[in-house]
C-alpha angles and dihedrals in degrees: 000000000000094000096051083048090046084055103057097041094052100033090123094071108083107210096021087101097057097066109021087078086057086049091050089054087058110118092003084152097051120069137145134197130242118180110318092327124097102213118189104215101215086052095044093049092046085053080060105046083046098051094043087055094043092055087055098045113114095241097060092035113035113050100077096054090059104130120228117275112276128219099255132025128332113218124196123212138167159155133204158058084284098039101100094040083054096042088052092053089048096051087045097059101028114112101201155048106313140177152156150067144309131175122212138163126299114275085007098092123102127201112277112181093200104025119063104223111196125195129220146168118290131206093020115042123239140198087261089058090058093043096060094053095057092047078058101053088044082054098057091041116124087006108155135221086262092063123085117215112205110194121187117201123184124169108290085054091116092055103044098054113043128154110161118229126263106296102016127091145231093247095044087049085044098050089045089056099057088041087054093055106049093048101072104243121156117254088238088064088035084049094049093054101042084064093048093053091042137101094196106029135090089031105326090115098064091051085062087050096055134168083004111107111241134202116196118200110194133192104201124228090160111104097249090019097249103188093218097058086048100113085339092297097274092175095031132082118253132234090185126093147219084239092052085045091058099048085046083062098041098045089060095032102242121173121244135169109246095243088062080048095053104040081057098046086055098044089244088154102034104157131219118291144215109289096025105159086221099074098046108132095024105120118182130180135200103237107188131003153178084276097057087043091058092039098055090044090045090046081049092052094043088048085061096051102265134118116243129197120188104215102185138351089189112045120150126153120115112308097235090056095047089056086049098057095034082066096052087055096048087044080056104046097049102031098052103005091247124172094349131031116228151284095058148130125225122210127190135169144195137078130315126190136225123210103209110228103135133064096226126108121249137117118235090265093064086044089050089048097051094042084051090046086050090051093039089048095190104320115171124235099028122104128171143187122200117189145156111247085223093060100247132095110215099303093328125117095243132069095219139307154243132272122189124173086266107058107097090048097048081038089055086045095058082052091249116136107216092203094053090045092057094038089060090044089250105130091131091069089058110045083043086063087046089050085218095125114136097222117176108143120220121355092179093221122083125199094145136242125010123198129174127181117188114188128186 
């Protein structure tokens, strides 16, 4: 019965069904009673991934912040793994004249009939990228104080419009930016020195628009869901500084040409700030976010009879050492009943990091499951599935996976080492010869990371 309502609800995404009923026979050998109910952990946990991402898509979270018709146009514009989920709800429930462009990830776009929806590289930006924001600034181009601009941002943003300031170029923006990713650094630093290096983010965007009113609708993938960091805040004003930028780069030892150095050192790309007349009149919302996502996961669980506890929205911290402490708590809860009694499932959100040392392939939600399988060390009763709300780990083909008591001994029977794989970054091979990958393909939403940990 979950996997038929898995099917309909996520019908839109063209290869999710061949593999959801592989995920479903996860764990077909392990189940536990509650009650008078037999749960299959890897389903139940799935029921929870899938209701925590239904409760962010556009379509149940956008349609009640539309704004009232204006006098003149209104102009469409976006970025983001959700944008053209977004742009086709829009278009659904306008009731008007509507028009414009929005760029989004490859294979993550839907068919719009008014609004042009575009598709470039994430998480490393590509010429396509840079050409659609251009086609967007070109698009709110001559636009008067009677038009409305409504602009939808979702996490990728950063990536998929990118236009590098005066005096840098597209490769040394490219090559930051990849820097940027593998050190380690918080979205919250990447984000402050993209708009720094951009000529259309942290605010850059709504000075294009002018006079012409804008709405931005937001679906948060930033830890606290801070507006501004959304995307890196192309239509918002910006606390942040070129100062704070460049010790962003020379904390984590990021290689930059002297001239960057110097043009931040001189505040030669300050952006916009609070209180800026300019955006007077400008209103935006945050539209769906980390904590609707663990409600509506914690509000499935309790449905079916088990406590939930939402531990964090806004978790970061390297992903190895978030898996390590998640198992302390499990170990915790079920060893001594503190500070829940089981059976139970914990549920936590946010961003995580990676600090690329290894050469291996994995997202940071492979890397969070085998360091909690390490902590867990076999520790029975406890399962866990770790995913990303937009449907991709990192650059894998998977979300997330799967981890069972078992893992790391099926896993030491199939001759893998679970320390020296996650020592070389390379969770996602592990998790592959388990067959316990989470692969759903594009959700079109993002607020970031899942985890759920349920412990009997």
């Amino acid at each position: 019965m979950l996997c038929d309502m898995m099917r309909i609800r996520w019908k839109s995404a063209t290869y999710f069904s061949q593999y959801r009923q592989q995920f479903c026979n996860i764990g077909q050998m392990i189940n536990f009673t509650h009650g008078n109910t037999m749960f299959n952990p890897g389903k139940f946990l799935y029921s929870l991934f899938e209701a925590a991402v239904a409760a962010t898509t556009a379509e149940n979270s956008l349609p009640g912040y539309l704004p009232p018709l204006p006098k003149g146009r209104t102009v469409v514009i976006g970025a983001g793994k959700a944008a053209a989920s977004m742009a086709a709800c829009v278009e659904q429930h306008w009731p008007g004249e509507i028009s414009g462009l929005v760029v989004t990830r490859y294979g993550h776009g839907v068919v719009c009939n008014r609004i042009e929806v575009l598709e470039a590289a994430h998480p490393i930006p590509n010429v396509a990228g840079e050409q659609a924001a251009q086609r967007i600034l070109q698009t709110v181009a001559g636009l008067s104080a009677d038009d409305l601009v409504i602009c939808l941002m979702s996490g990728g943003g950063s990536a998929l419009l990118t236009s590098p300031a005066a005096g840098i170029t597209f490769l040394q923006k490219q090559a930051i930016n990849t820097a940027l990713l593998k050190s380690g650094a918080t979205i919250v630093e990447i984000n402050c020195v993209r708009k720094h290096l951009s000529a259309i983010k942290g605010g850059r965007l709504a000075l294009a628009c002018a006079p012409a009113r804008i709405v931005t609708l937001a679906i948060s993938d930033i830890p606290g869901d801070d507006p501004t960091m959304i995307a890196s805040g192309p239509t918002l004003t910006d606390a942040t500084t070129c100062a704070e930028a460049l010790a962003i780069l020379r904390k984590y030892a990021i290689a930059i040409p002297n001239t960057i150095a110097t043009a931040l050192g001189n505040n030669v790309w300050e952006t916009p700030k609070p209180g800026d007349l300019r955006f007077v009149g400008n209103t935006h919302h945050v539209i769906a976010t980390a904590q609707h996502a663990l409600e509506a996961a914690a509000a499935r669980a309790r449905s079916a009879g088990i406590t939930a506890h939402i531990l964090s929205d806004r978790i970061e911290g390297e992903a190895r050492d978030v898996g390590a402490v998640h198992g302390a708590i499990a170990r915790q809860i079920q060893g001594r009943g503190q500070p829940f009694d089981t059976p139970c499932v914990i549920l936590s959100g946010g961003e995580t990091t990676v600090s690329v040392r290894g050469a291996g392939h994995g997202g940071r939600n492979t890397e969070f499951l085998l360091a909690l399988a390490r902590a867990l060390d076999g520790m029975p009763g406890i399962f866990a599935l770790a995913a990303d709300t937009d449907g991709i780990d990192g650059s894998q083909d998977n979300c997330g996976a799967f981890l069972a008591p078992d893992s790391l001994a099926r896993g030491a029977a199939l001759g893998l080492s679970a320390a020296e794989l996650l020592a070389n970054n390379n969770a996602y091979q592990f998790f592959e010869a388990l067959g316990d990958l989470v692969v759903t393909g594009p959700t079109r939403t993002n607020v970031n990371d899942f985890r759920a940990m349920l412990i009997l």
